[in-house]
N, C-alpha and C positions, 0 to 999 in steps of 0.2 A: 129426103134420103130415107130408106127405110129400114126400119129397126129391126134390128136383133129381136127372135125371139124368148122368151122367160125365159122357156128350158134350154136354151143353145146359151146361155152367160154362161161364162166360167165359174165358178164359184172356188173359195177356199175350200182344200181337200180336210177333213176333219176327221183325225184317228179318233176313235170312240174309248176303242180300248187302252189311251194313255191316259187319259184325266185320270184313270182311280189311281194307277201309278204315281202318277205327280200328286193328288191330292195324299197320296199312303206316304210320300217322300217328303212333303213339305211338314205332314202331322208328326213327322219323326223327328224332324230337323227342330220343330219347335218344343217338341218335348225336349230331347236335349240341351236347346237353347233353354228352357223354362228352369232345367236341372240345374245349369250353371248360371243364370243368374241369381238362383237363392244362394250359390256357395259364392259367388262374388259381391251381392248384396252383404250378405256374413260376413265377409272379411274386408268391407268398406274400400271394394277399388272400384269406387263408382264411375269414373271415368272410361274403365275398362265395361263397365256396365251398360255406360251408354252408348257405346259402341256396338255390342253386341245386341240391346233392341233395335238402334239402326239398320244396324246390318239385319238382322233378323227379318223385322218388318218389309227391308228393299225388297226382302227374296218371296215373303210372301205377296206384295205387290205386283214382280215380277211372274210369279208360277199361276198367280190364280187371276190375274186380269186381261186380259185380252189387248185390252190396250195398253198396256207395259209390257208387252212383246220385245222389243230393241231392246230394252234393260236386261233383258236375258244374257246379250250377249257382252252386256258392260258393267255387269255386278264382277265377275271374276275378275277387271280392272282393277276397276274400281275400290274390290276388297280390298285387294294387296298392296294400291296405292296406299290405301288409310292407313293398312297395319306396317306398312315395312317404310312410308313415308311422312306420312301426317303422322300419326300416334307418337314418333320418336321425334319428330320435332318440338310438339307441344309436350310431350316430355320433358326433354332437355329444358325447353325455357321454365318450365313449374320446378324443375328441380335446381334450375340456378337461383332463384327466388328464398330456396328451404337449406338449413345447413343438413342435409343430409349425408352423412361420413360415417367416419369410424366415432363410436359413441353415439349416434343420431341413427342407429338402420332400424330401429322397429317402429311401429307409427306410438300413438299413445296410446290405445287402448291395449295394443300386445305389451306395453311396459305394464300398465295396470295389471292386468292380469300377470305377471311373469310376479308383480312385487306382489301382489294378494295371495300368490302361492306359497311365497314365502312363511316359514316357519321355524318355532322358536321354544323350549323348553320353559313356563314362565316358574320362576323362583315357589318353591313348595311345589311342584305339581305332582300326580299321583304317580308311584313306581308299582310296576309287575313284575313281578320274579317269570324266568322264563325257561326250561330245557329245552338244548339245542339238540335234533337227530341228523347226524350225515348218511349216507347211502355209500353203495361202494364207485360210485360214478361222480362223488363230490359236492352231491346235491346235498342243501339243509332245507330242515324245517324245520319251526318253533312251538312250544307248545308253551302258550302262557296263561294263569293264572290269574282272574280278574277278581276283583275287591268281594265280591259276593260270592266266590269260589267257581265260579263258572271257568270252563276253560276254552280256550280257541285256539286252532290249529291253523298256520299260516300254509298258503299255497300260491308261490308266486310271492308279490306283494301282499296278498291279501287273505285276512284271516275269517275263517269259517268257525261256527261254533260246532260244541261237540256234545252231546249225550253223554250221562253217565254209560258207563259200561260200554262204549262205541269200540266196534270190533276191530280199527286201526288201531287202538292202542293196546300195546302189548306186555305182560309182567313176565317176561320168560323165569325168573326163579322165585316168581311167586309170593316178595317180601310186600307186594303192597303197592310199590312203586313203579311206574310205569319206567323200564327200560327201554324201548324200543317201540317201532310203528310198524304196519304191514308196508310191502315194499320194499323188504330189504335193511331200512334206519336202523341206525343204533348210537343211542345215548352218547353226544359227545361231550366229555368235561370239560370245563369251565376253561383250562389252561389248553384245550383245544379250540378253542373259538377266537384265540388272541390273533392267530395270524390273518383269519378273518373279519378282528375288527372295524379296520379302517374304511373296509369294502363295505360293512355293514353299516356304518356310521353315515353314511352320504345316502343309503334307502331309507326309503318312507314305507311305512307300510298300514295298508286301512283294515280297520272292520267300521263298518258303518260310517256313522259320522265322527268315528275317531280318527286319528293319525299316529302311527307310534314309530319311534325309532329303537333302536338298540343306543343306549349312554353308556353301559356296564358291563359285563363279564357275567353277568346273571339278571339283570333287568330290563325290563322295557320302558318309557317312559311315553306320558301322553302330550306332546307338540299344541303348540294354537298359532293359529294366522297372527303372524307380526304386522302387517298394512290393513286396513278397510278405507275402500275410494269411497268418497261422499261424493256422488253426482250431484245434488242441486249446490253445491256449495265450490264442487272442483276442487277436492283438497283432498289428500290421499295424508291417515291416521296412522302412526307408530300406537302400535296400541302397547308396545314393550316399554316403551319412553311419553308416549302420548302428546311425541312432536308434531306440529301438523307441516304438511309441506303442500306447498304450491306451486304448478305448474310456470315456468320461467327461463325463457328462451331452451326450453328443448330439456329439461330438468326439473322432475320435483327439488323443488329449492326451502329450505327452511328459513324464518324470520331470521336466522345465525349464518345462512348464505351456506348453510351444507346442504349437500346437493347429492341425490340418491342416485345409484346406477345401474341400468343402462339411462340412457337417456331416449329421445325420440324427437322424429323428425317432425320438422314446425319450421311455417312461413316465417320468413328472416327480412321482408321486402328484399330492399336494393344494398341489402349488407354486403353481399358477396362482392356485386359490382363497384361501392366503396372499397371494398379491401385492396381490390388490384389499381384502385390510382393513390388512397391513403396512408396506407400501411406501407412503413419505408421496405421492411424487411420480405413484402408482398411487391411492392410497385415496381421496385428498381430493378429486380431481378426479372421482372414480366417486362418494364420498357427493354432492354435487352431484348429480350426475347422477342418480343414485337418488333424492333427496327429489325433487327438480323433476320425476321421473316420474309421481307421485303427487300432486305437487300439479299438474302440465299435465291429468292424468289425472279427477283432481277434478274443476276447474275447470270444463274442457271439458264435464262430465257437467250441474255444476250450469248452469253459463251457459245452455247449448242448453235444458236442461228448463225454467228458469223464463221466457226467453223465448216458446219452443214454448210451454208452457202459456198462458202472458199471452195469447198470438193468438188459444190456442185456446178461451179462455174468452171470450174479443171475439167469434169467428166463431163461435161457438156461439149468440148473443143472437138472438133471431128477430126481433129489433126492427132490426137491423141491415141493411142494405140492398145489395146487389151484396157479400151473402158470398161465392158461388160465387165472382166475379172476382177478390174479394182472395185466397182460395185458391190459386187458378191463378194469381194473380202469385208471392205467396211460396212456392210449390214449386217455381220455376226453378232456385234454386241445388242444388238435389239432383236439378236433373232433369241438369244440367250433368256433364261427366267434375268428377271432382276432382280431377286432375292438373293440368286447364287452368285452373280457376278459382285453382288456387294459384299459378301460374304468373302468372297475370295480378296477382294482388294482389303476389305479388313485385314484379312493376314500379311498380302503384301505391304501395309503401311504398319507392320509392328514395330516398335522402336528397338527391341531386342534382336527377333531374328529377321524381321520382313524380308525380301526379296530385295526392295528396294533401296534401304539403308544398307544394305551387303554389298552393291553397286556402288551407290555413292563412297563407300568406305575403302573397295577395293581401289578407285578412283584417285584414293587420297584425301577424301571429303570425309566431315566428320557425319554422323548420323542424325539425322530432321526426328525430332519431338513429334510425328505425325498426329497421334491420338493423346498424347497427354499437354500438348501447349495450346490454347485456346487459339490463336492465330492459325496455326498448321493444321490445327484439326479442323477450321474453317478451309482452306484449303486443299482439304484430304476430300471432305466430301464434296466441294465442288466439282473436283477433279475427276470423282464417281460418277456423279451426275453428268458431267460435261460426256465422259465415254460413254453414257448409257442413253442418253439423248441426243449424240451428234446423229446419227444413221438416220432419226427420223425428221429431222431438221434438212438434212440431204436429201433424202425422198421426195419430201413437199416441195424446196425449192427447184430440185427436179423437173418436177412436173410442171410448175408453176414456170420456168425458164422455155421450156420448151412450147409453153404458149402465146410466147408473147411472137408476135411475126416478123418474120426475116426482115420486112421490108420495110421496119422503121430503123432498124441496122445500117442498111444499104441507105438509105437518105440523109441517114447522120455521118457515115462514113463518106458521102460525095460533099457533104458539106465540109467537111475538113476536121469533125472531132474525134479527137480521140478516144485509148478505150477506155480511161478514166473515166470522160466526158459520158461516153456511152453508159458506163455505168451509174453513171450517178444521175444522168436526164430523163433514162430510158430504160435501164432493167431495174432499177430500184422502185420508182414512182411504179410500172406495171407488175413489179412482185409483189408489192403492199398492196395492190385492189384482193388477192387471192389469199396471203401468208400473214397480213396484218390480224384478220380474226382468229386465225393460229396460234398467234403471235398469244396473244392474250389469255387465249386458251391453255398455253402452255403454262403463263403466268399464274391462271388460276388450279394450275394440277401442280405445280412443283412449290404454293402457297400451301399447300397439304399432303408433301409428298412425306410419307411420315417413313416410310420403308427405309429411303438411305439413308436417313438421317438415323435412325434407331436401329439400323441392321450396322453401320458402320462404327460410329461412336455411342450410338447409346445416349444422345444428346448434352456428352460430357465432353472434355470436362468440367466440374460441377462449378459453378459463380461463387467466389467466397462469399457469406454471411449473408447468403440467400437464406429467407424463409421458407422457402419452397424448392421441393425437388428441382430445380432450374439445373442446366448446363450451358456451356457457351456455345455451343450446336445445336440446343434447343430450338425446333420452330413452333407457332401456337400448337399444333397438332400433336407433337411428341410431348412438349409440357403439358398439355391438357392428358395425356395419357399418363403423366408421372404425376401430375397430383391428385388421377383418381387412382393410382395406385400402386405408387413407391411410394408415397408420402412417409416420412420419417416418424411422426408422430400417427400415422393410418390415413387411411384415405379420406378424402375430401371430395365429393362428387360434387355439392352445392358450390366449388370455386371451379371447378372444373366445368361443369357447365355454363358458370357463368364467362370461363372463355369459350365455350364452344359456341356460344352464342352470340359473343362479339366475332369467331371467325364465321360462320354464318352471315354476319348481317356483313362482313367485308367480302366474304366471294357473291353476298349477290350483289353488290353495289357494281365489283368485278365482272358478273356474269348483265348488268343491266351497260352496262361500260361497252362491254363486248356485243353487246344489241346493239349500239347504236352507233359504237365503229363499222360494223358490219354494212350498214342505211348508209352510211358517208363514204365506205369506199364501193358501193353500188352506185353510189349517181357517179362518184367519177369514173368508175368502169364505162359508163353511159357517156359518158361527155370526152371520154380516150376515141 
């Protein structure tokens, strides 16, 4: 067979003039990459760090190899998998590990420094006399006095030295004494500067390596660092008291168990996940909340479906007349936001005015506790849920009814069964090969359906002598959202993820559940 020759192959077409582009594109990208990894190196998010060489490196891979071509088109995936999937997962599990809350949000080194800033007048220390000038826009400045007669003029926090005879200051009648500065100042008395005390007491203000405050109505006074960190030693120095304190569980702590503040966040191991089976006033309130997950989670699944189905076995009947209409009525509530319709039944279930206790009342019924009696207010949001999920329970069954074929109808019908029969031999066993992974599916969204639950009641009302923001409508997802932040005593993010982590490992056990119900009613779809 004869060959092609050399010059008749096709060859790949090659832009000449894109490589300097790309190579000008990729040198920008890493510079900026270069930029922010020195400020992320600095401020110790190395995790965040190593992401971004990752990522950085894929793209130079991809821009400048030839054969990393395909990557071109699976780095943009792939990013936003890492950052909006990976990254927050392994997140959440490092931070269920660490008590990171209220008290615990800076790491250690920003406590160090926040306490080495610190500063303190030490007993005897040197005072300067100081005149204060205001402007007619309210602005001050100070001019003080130091020990050797030099004097410094503040601007901002910070003071500048001055030259004899400097042309800012000013004698307007000539006694000797500096009245006033260029710019307007003029000399405020002592019993002027009271009302600006308090404002001036809380600045710090430098010349060089000094620090000064305002203490007086006429002096300055020179400050020193209350803390110095001992690195090889880990022990942060009172140099006021000359306590030493050591770092302990998230706390410079003293041999006397006093304990400096803020604190900072540090690995905790499996404390967290102890607390929520150990700690009575942690555990009992979370088993609640955990059963009731699963049984709101149930509930929701079976209610919706046997409804849904009931319609859908009604609008199925071809004997039935203006189906389409009833269709289109009962798909409003899921054509509706679900925010809003929860939102409105909330006020429909108010105990005072609702809609609904105004019925019952007129009625002659007394009025349902809907949102404040633990019972009813499980019942309220069912209720929610049940209207806001029938319509799509009805859809699927729908569909699913309409596939299964006439003609196993017609042979059970000649055999003599009924439509119980029917139902139970033949439209149930052939809607579960299609509605069972549904099924599941459903279970695993309304296991995290956090919207009714906290648009309706707010996950209340609350469990008595809970340790933890708990309600008795709480599911893991709404508690996990109250104890990173309603927390009564501040938030708690290290118990909170360490539920986010147990609901995690249960939707995939759920979502691996739902793989393999899926395989089991495929082969019997196969063998139907």
């Amino acid at each position: 067979m004869p060959t092609a020759h050399p010059s008749r192959v096709a060859r790949p077409i090659r832009l000449g003039g894109a490589r300097p582009i790309r190579l000008a594109a990729v040198a920008l990208l890493d510079a900026l990459a270069l930029w922010a990894g020195i400020w992320l190196g600095s401020t110790g998010a190395w995790l965040l760090l190593a992401i971004l060489v990752l990522g950085c490196a894929g793209i130079n891979i991809a821009f400048l190899s030839d054969r990393a071509y395909p990557l071109r088109y699976l780095l943009p995936g792939l990013f936003f998998m890492a950052m909006m999937v990976v990254y927050p997962i392994i997140y959440t599990v490092y931070v269920a590990f660490t008590d990171y809350g209220t008290g615990h949000v800076l790491t250690k080194a920003q406590v160090i420094r926040q306490l080495e800033s610190r500063l303190y007048e030490p007993p005897g220390a040197r005072r300067y006399p100081f005149v204060a000038f205001q402007n007619a826009d309210g602005d001050l400045r100070f001019l003080v006095t130091l020990e050797d007669g030099r004097q410094i003029l503040s601007e901002g926090d910070q003071f500048h030295a001055l030259e004899p005879g400097d042309p800012v200051l000013l004698d307007t009648d000539g006694d000797g004494t500096v009245d006033g500065l260029a710019g307007g100042y003029q000399a405020l008395p002592s019993l002027g500067i009271m009302r600006h005390l308090g404002a001036l007491q809380a600045r710090v203000f430098h010349y060089g390596e000094m620090e000064l405050r305002v203490t007086s109505l006429t002096h300055f006074a020179r400050l020193s660092h209350r803390y110095r960190y001992d690195e090889a030693r880990d022990e942060l120095v009172d140099l006021q008291t000359g306590t030493v304190y050591r770092p302990v569980q998230g706390f410079f702590t003293s041999d006397t168990g006093e304990r400096l503040s803020p604190g900072f966040r540090s690995v905790v191991g499996w404390r967290n996940f102890q607390t929520l089976v150990t700690n009575p006033r942690v555990s009992r309130p979370f088993l609640r909340v955990f059963v009731w997950t699963f049984v709101w989670a149930f509930m929701s699944v079976a209610s919706t479906f046997v409804l849904g189905l009931g319609l859908a076995l009604l609008l199925n009947d071809p004997r039935l007349r203006f189906r389409r209409t009833y269709r289109s009525l009962l798909i409003l509530p899921y054509a509706f936001p679900a925010f809003i319709s929860a939102l409105v039944w909330r006020g429909l279930f108010n105990t005072e005015v609702g809609l609904i206790n105004q019925i019952l009342q007129a009625v002659g019924l007394s009025g349902v506790p809907w949102l404040a009696d633990p019972f009813w207010a499980k019942v309220a949001v069912l209720l929610v849920n049940l209207w806001l999920g029938f319509p799509y329970m009805m859809l699927v069954t729908t569909g699913a009814l309409q596939s299964i074929p006439e003609e196993l109808y017609e042979a059970a019908y000649c055999d003599g069964a009924t439509a119980w029969q029917q139902l139970r031999h033949i439209t149930l066993p052939m809607l579960m090969i299609s509605v069972a992974p549904l099924l599941i599916s459903s279970f695993a969204f309304n296991f995290n359906n956090f919207n009714v639950i906290y648009l309706v009641t707010e996950g209340r009302p609350p469990i008595p002598g809970a340790g933890t923001p708990a309600g008795a409508t709480d599911i893991l997802i709404s508690y996990t959202y109250r104890l990173a932040f309603e927390g009564g005593s501040g938030t708690d993010y290290g118990l909170a993820s360490a539920v986010a982590v147990v609901i995690f490992v249960l939707i995939g056990t759920i979502s691996y559940l739902n793989f393999r119900m899926t395989g089991v009613f495929e082969k019997v779809g196969e063998n139907v």
